[in-house]
C-alpha positions in Angstrom: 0.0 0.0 0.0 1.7 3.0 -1.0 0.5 6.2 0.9 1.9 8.7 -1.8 -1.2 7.4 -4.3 -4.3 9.4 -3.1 -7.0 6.5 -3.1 -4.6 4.3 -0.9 -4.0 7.7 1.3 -7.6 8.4 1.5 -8.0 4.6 1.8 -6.1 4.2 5.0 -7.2 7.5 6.3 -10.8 5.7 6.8 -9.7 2.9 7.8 -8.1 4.4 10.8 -10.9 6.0 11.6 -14.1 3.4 11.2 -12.1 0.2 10.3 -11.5 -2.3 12.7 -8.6 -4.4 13.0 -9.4 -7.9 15.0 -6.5 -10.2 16.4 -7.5 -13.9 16.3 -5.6 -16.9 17.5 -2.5 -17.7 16.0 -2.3 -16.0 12.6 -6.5 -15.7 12.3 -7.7 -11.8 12.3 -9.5 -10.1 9.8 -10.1 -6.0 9.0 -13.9 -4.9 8.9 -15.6 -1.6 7.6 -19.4 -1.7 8.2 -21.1 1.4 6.9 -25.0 2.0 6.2 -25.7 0.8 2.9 -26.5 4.0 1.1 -22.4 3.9 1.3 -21.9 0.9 0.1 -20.1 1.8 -3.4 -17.4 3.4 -1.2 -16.9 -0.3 -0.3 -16.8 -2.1 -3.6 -14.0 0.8 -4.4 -12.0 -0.4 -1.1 -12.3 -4.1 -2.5 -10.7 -3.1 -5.9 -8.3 -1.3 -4.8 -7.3 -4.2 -2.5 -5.0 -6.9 -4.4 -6.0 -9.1 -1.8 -9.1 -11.4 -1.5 -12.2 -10.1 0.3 -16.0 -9.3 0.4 -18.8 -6.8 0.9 -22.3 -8.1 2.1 -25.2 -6.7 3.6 -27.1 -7.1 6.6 -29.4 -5.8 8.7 -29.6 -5.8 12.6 -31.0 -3.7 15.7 -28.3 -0.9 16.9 -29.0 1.5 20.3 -30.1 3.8 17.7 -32.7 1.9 15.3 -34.2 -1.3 15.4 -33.8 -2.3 11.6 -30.0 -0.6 10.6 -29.4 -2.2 6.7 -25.8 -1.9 6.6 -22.4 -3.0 3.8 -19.5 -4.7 5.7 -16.0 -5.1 4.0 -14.0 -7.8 5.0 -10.7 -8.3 4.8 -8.9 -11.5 6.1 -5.7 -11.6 4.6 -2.4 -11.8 6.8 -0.1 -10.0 4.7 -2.9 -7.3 4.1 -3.2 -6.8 7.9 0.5 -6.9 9.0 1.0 -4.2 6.3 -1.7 -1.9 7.3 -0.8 -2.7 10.9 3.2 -1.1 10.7 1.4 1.9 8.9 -0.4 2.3 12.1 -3.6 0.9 12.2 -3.8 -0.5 15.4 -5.4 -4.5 16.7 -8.1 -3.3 19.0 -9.4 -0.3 20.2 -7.6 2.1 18.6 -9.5 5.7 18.5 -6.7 7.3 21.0 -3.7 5.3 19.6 -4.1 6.4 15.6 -1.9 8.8 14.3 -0.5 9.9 11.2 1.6 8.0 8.9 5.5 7.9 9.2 6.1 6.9 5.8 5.6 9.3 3.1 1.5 9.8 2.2 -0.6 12.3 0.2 -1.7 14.7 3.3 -5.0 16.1 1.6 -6.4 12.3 0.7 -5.4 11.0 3.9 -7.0 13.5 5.8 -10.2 13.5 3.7 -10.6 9.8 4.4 -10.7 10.5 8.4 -13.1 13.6 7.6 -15.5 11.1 5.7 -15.4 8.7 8.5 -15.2 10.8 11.6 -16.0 14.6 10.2 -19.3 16.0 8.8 -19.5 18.7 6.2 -22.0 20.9 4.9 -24.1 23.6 5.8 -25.0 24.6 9.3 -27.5 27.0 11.4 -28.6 29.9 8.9 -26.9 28.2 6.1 -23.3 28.8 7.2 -20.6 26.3 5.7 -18.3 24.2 7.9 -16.2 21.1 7.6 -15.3 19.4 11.1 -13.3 16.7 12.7 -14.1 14.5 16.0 -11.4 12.5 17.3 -9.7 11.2 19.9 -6.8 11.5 19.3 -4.1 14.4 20.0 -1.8 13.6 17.0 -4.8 13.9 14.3 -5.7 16.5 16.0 -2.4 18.6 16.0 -2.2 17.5 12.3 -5.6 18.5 11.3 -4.9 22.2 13.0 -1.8 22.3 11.3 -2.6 21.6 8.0 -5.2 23.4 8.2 -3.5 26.3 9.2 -1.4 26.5 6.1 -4.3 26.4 4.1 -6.6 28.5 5.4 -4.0 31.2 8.0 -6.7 30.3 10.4 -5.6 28.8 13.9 -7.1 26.9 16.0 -7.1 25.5 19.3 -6.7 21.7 20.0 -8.3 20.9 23.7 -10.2 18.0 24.1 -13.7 18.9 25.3 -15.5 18.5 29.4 -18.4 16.3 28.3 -16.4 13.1 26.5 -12.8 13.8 26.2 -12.5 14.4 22.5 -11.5 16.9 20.1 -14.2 18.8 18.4 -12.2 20.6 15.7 -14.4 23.4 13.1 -13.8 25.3 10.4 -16.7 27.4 9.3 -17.3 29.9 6.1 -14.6 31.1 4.2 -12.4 28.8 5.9 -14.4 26.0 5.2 -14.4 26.8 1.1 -10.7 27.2 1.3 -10.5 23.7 3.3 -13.0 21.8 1.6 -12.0 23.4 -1.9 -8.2 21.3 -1.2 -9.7 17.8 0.1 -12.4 17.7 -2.2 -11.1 18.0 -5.1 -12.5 16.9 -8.0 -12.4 13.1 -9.2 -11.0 12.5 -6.0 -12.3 9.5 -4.3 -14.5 9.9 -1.2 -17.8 9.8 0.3 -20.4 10.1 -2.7 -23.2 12.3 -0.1 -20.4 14.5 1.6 -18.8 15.0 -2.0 -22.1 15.9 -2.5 -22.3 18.5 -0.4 -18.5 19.5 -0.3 -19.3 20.7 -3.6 -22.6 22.8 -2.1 -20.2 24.6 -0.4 -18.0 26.6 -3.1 -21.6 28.6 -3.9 -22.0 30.3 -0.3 -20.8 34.1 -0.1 -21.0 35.9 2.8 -23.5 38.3 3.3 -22.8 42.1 2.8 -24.4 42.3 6.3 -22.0 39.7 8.1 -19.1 41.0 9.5 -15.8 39.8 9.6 -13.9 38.4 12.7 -10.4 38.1 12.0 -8.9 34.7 13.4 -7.0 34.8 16.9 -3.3 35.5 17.1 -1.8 32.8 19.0 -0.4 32.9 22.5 3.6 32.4 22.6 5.8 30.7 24.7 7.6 34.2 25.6 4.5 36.0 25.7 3.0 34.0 28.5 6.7 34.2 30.2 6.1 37.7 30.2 2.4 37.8 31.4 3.3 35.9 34.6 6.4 38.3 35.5 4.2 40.9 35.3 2.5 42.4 38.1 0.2 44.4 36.4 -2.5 43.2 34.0 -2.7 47.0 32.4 1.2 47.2 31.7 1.2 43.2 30.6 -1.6 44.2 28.2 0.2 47.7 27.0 3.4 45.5 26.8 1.8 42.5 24.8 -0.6 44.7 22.1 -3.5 42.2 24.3 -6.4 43.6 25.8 -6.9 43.7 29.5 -9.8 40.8 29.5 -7.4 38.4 27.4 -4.8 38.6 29.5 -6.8 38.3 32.6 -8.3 35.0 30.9 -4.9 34.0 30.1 -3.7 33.9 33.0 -5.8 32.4 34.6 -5.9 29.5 32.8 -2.5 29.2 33.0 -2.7 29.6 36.4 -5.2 26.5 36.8 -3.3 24.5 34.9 -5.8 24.3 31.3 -2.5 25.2 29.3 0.6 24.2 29.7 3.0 27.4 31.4 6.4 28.1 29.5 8.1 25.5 31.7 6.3 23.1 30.7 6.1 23.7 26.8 
């Protein structure tokens, strides 16, 4: 599997996401990817790009959320398939926490797309506002995603894992959601067909003449947040920083509680 080709990018990508990689006895295991089966041709496209026997077939079988769920599983049983896409880093088990991206050499923009179609949503939100987003579990996709992201779109932002279920829920919404979504969905690029769908949707939004602007955050420096603890005085930290008074009073304190890591610790 060579991660420079963007199916096999995008491929693997997925896989990391919603595939699941089972350890049997001895040398027994197999790779599964069950998705409804409106999604089943992205299946059939996994299985032909695979020089390896395997199979798609449909079911259908009470989940927590409805009682008749008709879903497409791939499966994929062959050793040498899962020992390669095992040292890429797809993981035996539970592995939401554990994935991270490829050492080798991959296409970035396929890769990323595949966990976007498996664990993202994109589209069109409240009052018709674009956004593409990521939820994961993981800290290294999630530093990747913000950082890719970042030299596409010059807009930053921050990766903390949220109160309710530990995970990163990472948006990018309007004009930084065309510029994102334009990149990864590019055309006759493999993907999702209903998120390609509405990737595309989202190249004909233009902002209101009504909507303001809000200009993305500057990032907080090591030396900067040196600086704010020395200083005594939030006014003259603010003065001295080009902050306002209510950011650096946030800042610090959540420096002080321990929500960010202080310049020691960096």
């Amino acid at each position: 599997m060579d991660l420079t080709i963007p199916e096999y990018a995008y491929m693997f990508g997925f896989l990391q996401a919603d595939g699941h990689l089972y350890q049997g006895t001895g040398q027994k295991g197999r790779l599964t990817v069950e998705l409804s089966v409106r999604d089943v041709d992205l299946l059939y496209r996994f299985k032909n790009l695979t020089p390896y026997n395997s199979s798609v077939v449909e079911r259908t079988r009470s989940t927590n959320f409805v009682e008749n769920h008709h879903s497409a599983v791939w499966t994929l049983c062959s050793l040498e398939a899962r020992t390669k896409l095992n040292s890429l880093g797809l993981p035996y088990g539970r592995k939401s926490r554990d994935i991270r991206p490829p050492s080798v050499e991959f296409s970035c923009r396929d890769y990323l797309r595949g966990l976007i179609d498996a664990d993202g949503s994109v589209g069109h939100a409240a009052q018709g506002l674009p956004f593409v987003a990521l939820t994961t579990s993981s800290t290294a996709v999630a530093l990747f995603l913000r950082s890719y992201a970042m030299r596409i779109t010059e807009v930053e932002r921050a990766t903390n894992r949220n109160a309710r279920d530990g995970v990163y829920n990472i948006t990018y919404e309007k004009e930084a959601a065309q510029m994102l979504v334009a990149d990864l969905y590019y055309p006759g690029c493999l993907s999702l067909g209903r998120k390609q769908v509405k990737a595309d949707a989202i190249a004909s939004w233009t902002r209101p003449l009504d909507m303001r602007v809000v200009r993305s955050r500057r990032p907080w420096t090591a030396q900067e947040d040196q600086l704010l603890l020395q200083e005594d005085e939030i006014t003259a930290a603010a003065a001295a920083l080009g902050r306002s008074e209510q950011s650096c009073l946030m800042r610090r304190w959540r420096l002080s509680k321990g929500r960010i890591l202080t310049p020691a610790k960096q």
